[in-house]
N, C-alpha and C positions, 0 to 999 in steps of 0.2 A: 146231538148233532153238532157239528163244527159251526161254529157260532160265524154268521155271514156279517154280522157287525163287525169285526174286530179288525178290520183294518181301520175302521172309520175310528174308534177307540186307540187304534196303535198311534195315527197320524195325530189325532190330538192333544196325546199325554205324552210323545219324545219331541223334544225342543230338537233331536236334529233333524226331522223331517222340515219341507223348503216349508218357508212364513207364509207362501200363498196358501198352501195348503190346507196350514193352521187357520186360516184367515177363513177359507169357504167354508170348510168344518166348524169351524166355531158359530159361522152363523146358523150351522143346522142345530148345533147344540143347546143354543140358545133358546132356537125356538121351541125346541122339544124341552125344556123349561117349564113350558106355560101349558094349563088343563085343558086348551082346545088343541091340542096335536097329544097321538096318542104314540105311547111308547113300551115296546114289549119287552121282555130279556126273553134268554135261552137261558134251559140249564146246562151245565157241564157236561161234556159226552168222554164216555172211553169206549175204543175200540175194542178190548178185551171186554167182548160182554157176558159172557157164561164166566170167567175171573173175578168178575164183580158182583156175583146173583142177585143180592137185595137192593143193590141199585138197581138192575133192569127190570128186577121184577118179585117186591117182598115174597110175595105165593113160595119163592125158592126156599126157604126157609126150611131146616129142616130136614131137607131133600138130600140127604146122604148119612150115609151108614155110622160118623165121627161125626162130634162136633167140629167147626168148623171158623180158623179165626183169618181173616182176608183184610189183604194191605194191599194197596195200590198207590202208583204214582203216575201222573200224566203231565211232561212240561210240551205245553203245544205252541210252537213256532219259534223254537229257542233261539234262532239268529236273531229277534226282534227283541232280544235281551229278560226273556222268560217272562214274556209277557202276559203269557194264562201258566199256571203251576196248579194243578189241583191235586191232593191228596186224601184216600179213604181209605176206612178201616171200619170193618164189621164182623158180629161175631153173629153163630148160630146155631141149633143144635135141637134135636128132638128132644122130648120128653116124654117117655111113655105112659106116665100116668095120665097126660093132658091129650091124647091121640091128638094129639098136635107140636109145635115147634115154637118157641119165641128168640129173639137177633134184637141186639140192637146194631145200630151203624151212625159213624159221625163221619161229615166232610168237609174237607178245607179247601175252600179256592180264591184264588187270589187274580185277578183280573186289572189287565193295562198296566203290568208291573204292580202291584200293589195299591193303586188308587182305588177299584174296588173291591172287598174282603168278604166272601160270606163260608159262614160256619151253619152246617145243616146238622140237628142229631133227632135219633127218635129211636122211639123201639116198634117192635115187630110181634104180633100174634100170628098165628099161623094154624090152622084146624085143618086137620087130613080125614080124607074119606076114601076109603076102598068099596068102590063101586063094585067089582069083579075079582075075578085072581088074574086079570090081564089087564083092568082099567081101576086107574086111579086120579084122584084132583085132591088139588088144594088151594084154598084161599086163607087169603093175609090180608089183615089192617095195621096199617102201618102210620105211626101217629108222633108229632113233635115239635120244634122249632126251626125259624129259619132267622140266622141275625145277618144282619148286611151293615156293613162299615164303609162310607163312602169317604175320599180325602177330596175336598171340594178344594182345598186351598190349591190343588195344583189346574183345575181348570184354566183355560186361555179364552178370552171372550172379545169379539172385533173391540169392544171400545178400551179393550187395554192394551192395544196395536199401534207403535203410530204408523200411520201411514206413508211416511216419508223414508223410515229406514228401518220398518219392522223391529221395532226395539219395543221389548214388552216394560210396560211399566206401569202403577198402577191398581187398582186391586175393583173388583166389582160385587155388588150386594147380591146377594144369593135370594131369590125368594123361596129360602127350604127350611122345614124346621129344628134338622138338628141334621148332623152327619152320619147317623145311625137309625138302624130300627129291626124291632126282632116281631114277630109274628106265628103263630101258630100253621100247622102242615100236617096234611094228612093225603097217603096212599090207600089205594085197593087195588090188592091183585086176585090173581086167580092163574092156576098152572095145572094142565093134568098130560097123564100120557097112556097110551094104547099102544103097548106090546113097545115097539120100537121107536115109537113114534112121540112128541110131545111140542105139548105148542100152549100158551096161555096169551094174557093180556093185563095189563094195570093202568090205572088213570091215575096220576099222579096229582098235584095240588088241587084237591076233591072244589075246596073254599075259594079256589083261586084269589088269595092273598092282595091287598094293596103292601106294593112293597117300594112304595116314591116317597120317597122325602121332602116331595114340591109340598111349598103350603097351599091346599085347596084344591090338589090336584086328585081324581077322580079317576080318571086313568091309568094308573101304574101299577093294573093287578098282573100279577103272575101269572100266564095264561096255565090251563089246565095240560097235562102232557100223556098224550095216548100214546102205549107202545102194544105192539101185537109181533109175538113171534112164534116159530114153527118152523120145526126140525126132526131129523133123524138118526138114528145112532147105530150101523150096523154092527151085528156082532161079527168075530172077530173071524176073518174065514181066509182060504189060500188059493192066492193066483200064481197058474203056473207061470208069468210072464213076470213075476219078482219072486217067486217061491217062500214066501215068507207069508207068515201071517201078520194082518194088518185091520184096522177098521173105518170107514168113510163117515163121514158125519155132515151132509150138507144142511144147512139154515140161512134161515129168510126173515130180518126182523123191519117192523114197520115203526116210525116215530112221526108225530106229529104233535106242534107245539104253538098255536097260534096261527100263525100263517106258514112257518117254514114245514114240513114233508121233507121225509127222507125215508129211501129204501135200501138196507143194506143185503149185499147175499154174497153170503160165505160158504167154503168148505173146508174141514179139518180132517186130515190126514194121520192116524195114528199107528204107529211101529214100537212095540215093547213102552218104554218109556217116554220114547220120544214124540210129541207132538208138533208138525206143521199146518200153517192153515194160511188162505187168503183168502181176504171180502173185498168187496166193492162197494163204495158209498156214493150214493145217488144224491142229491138234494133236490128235489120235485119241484120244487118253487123257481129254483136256481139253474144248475146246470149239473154235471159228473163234478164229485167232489174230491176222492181220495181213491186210490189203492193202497189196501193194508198188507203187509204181511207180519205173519207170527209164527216164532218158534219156541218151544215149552218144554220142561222135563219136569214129569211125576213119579212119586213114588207112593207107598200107602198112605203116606204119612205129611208130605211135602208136596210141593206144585209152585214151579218157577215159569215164569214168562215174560217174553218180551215181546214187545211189535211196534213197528216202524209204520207211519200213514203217510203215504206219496203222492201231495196236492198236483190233481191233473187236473184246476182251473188255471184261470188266469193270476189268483193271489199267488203260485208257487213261489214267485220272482219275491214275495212279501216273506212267506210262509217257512222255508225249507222242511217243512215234514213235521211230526210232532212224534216224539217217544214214548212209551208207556212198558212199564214194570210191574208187573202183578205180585205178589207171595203168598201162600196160603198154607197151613199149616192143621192138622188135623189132630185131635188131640183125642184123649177121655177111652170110652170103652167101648169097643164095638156093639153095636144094637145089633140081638139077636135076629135073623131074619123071622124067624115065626113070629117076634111081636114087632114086626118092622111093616106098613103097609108094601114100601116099595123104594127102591131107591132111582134118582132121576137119570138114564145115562145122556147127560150134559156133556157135552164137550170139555176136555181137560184145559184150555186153553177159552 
């Protein structure tokens, strides 16, 4: 979900935003310092989400015909000097002796230009089950680490302000115990699909993690992260009003992470290779948060995309949109379909 903190993060790590600014925010920041005020994060969102499958949802694993090696990039709000950058890369592939799949996947993101750093990796199990010759599921545990690098030394705190001419100077004691910390992470999912249809769900940090650096601080778990989606994939048929053959794919994904709620709902539009699609992101807590659109080209072998997010709050004026570049690359040797339970049709995009 588009992280709803991130102005308050922009305005206090760029020395050009106005001193007042810095000044009321610093006091928020301080007190969110201390174990009697509680402080939540977000994880990273991409819009490309059938692009990134074992971040939405490990259970994907598996789930096509090639192995499968997936690169993503997302710099979200880049007028504000790439202030979120996050980058992933996952790999995954069936294995038939295991009627199941295993993936691993690592992520790099880099948050308020570089002051906060975190690196996610794990691997993926995955066990398929053919219910019918029409219904199938899968579930994944998905297991790893999460390390976070914080640069405290750029904080701005009121008492290093003066107050006559806003000239920082100064330095203030931290009560944290170190600038770092890494901690263990675990997923479940689950995905199955009925004829044309598929839809699953995954709870992401099972442990929900203390991931605060505050000494004594008690508060700083990682809330747990529900997503639930559901979608469809027509097969490929012809309208006489384009003459062409084509396929629709509309979906509905749910996220909720603490207190933020978000609903997004999409449709992908598919012609030979070419893939277009657009969603709508809602933030439930919040207000309308984004229009996406994307455009894709696949081949058997290759799968390219892009998409643009078009902030319809009020941060647009902060924001200007955020970018995202998918690549994915399919490799190895086709699984025969008779020892194949089924393959997912996912949206190419």
């Amino acid at each position: 979900m588009e992280r709803l903190d991130s102005l308050f993060h922009r305005l206090v790590f760029h020395p050009k935003e106005l001193k007042m600014g810095w000044f009321v925010l610093c006091v928020v920041l301080s007190l969110s310092l201390f174990p009697a005020i509680e402080s939540k994060a977000q994880d990273p969102q991409f819009s490309q989400f059938f692009s990134n499958p074992l971040y939405l949802n490990p259970a994907f694993a598996g789930t096509g015909t090639y192995p499968r090696i997936v690169s993503n990039y997302r710099n979200q709000w880049p007028s504000s000097g790439n202030t979120f950058v996050t980058y992933n890369f996952s790999y995954d592939k069936y294995v038939l002796g295991m009627k199941g799949a295993i993936g691993f996947q690592t992520l790099y993101d880099r948050e308020v230009s570089g002051n906060i750093n975190t690196v996610q990796s794990s691997f993926v199990y995955c066990y398929h089950v053919k219910v019918t010759d029409k219904f199938f599921f899968t579930t994944a545990l998905q297991a790893g680490f999460i390390y976070k690098q914080f640069n405290t030394g750029n904080l701005i705190f009121p008492g290093m302000i003066n107050q006559e001419n806003g000239t920082i100077n100064g330095s203030y004691a931290l009560p944290v115990e170190s600038g770092q910390k890494i901690f263990p992470d675990f997923t479940f999912g689950m995905v199955g699909q009925q004829q044309f249809v598929y839809f699953g769900f995954a709870l992401s940090h099972l442990t929900e993690p203390n991931q605060s650096i505050v000494d004594g601080d008690n508060m700083g778990n990682l809330p747990m992260k529900f997503t639930a989606h559901i979608g469809a994939k027509t097969t490929d048929f012809i309208r006489s009003l384009f003459s062409k053959e084509f396929s629709l794919s509309p979906n509905a994904i749910y996220q909720q992470q603490g207190v933020f709620k978000q609903m997004n709902f999409g449709m992908y539009f598919t012609h030979k290779a070419l893939t277009l699609g657009a969603w709508y992101r809602n933030n439930l807590s919040a207000r309308p948060d984004a229009a996406i659109g994307m455009i894709g080209y696949s081949t058997p072998f290759l799968q390219l995309g892009y998409s643009f997010d078009y902030v319809l709050s009020d941060l647009a004026l902060y924001s200007m949109g955020s970018h995202e570049i998918s690549l994915i690359f399919y490799i190895g040797t086709n699984i025969r379909k008779r020892d194949f339970y089924h393959t997912l049709r996912i949206p190419t995009i």
